[in-house]
N, C-alpha and C positions, 0 to 999 in steps of 0.2 A: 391587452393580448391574452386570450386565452389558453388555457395549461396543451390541450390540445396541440398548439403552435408552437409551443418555446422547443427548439431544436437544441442541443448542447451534447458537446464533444469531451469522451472521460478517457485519461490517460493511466497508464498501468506502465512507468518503466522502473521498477525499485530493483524489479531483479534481473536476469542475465537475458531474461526471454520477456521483450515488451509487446504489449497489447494495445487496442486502439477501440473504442466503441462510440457510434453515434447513436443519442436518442432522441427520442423526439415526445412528447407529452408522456413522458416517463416508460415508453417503451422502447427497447432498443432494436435498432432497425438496423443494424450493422456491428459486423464486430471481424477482428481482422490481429495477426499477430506477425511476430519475425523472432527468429532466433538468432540474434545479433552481437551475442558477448557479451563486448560491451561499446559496440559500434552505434548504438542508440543512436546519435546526431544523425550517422549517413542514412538510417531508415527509417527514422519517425515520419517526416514531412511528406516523403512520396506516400507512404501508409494512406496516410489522410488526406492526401488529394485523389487519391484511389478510391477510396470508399466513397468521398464526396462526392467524386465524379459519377460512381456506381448510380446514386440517388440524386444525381442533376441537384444539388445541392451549392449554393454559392458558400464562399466565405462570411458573406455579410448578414446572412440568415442567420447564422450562430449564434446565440444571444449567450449562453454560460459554459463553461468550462469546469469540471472536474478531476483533479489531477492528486494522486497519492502521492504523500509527500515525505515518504520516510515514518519512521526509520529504514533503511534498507541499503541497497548497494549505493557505496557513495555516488559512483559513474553514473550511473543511471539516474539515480533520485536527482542527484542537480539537474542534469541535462530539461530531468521531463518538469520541473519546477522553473527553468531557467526560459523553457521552451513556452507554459504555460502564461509565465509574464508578461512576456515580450508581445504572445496573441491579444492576450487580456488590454495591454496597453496601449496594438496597435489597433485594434477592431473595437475596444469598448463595452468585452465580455466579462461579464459576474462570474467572479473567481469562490471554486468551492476548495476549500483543503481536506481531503478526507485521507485520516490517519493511515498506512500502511498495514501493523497490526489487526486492526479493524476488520479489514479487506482479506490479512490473511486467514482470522478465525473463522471466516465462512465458510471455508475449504472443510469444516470438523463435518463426524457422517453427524447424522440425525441423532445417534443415543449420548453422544458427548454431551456433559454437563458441565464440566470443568477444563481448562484449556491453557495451555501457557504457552504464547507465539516467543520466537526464537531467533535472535536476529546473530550472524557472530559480529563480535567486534575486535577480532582478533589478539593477541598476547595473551591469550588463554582467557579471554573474556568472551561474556554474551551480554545482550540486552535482551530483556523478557519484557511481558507486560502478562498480569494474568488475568484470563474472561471465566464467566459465569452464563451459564445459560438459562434467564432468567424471563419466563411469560413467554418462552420460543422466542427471544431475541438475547444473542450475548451483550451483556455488559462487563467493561472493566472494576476488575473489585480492587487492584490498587495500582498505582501508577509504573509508568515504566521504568524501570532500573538498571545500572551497570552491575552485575555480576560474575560470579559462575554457576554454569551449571546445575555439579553438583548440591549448593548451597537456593538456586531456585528452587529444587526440585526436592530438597529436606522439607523447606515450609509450605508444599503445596499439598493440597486434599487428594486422597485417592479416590476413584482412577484418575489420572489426569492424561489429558491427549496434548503431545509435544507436536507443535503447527512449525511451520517455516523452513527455509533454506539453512539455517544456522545449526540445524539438531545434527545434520551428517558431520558438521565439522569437530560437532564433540560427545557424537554416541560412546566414544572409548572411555570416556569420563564418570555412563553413568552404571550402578549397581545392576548386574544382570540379572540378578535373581529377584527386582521388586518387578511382580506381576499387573502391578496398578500404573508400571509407566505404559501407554502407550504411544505408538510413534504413527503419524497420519504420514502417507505417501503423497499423499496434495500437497504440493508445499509455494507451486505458485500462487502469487496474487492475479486476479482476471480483472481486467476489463469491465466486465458484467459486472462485478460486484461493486467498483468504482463507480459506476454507473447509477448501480439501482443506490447505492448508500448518498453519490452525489447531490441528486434527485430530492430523495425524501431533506438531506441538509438546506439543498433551498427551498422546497415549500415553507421548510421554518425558520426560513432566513438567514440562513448560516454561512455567509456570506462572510469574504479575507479579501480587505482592500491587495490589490494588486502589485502597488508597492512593498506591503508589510508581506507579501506573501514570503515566505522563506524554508528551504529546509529541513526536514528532523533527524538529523544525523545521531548516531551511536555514542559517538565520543568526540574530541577534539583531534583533530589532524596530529599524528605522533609528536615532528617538533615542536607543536606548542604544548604538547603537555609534558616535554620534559622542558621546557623555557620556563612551565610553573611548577614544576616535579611534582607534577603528579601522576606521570607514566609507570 
């Protein structure tokens, strides 16, 4: 099969507002959204037989799938991970995982070099992950973590651009007077960038067997993390 042909379908549900994109030899030919809370199940499936249908497109053309996988809203993030498996398993499509963060850092403008996406995890916690903008492509410079705010944003380089849904739940948190924070207005993940990042992950093979596919949540569900006191 050549690259021209491989069709595959990239999902965007981590936050409040889910996305939908079909591409096809690495261009997207569709893209399509809802603003659903977090009603994600009742409007994922019509989404994409909509679009499908747009493009006289079968089910069984499908050859991969792209689906963000967290960190991000619990509701959402299962759903569109839960929804991903179940296609992957029933059609026979090559599953991509592409990280959440990831997806969020693309939203930075152009002069951003430094970036810390922002997820909350509520009880006055967040999970960050921090990018570098490195040959014009961000890379992560260390892994993602449970903290605060404040204390992500002590050890980070100035300027740094605060990315994601999770920076409104705790601007009250941060020093108003350091002029090196700034705050990006983008804060959804899209589609497109699910897309274009799922794309280039399979040419190089980056491929998550369908069973192991799972997840990247914040933290542990509250009762169990006071079952191991560590809430």
């Amino acid at each position: 099969m050549s690259l021209q042909t491989i069709r595959a379908l990239a999902l965007e549900t981590t936050s409040r507002r889910g996305e939908v994109a079909l591409v096809q030899g690495g261009r997207i030919v569709a893209v399509d959204a809802f603003e659903a809370g977090l009603k994600h199940t009742a409007h994922l499936l019509p989404l994409i037989d909509r679009l499908c249908r747009s493009l006289d497109w079968s089910a069984a053309s499908i050859g991969e799938i792209y689906v963000s996988v967290g960190p991000g809203g619990f509701t959402g993030t299962r759903i569109g991970v839960t929804f991903a498996k179940a296609i992957a398993f029933a059609g026979g499509l090559r599953v991509v995982a592409v990280p959440t963060p990831r997806v969020i850092v693309e939203n930075a403008p152009a002069e951003a070099v430094d970036a810390l996406v922002v997820v909350d995890a509520r009880r006055g916690k967040v999970w960050v992950e921090t990018f570098a903008r490195v040959d014009a492509a961000w890379q992560a410079t260390a892994p993602g973590r449970l903290t605060t705010l404040p204390e992500a944003i002590c050890g980070s380089p100035r300027p740094i651009w605060l990315m994601g849904e999770g920076v409104a739940y705790h601007t009250a948190e941060m020093a108003s007077d350091d002029a090196g924070i700034l705050i990006s207005s983008a804060t959804q993940p899209r589609a497109e960038v699910v897309a274009r990042l799922g794309w280039d992950m399979a040419r190089r093979g980056k491929f998550t067997d369908s069973f192991a596919l799972a997840p990247a949540y914040v933290r542990r569900p509250e009762a169990e993390e006071k079952r191991l006191g560590t809430a």
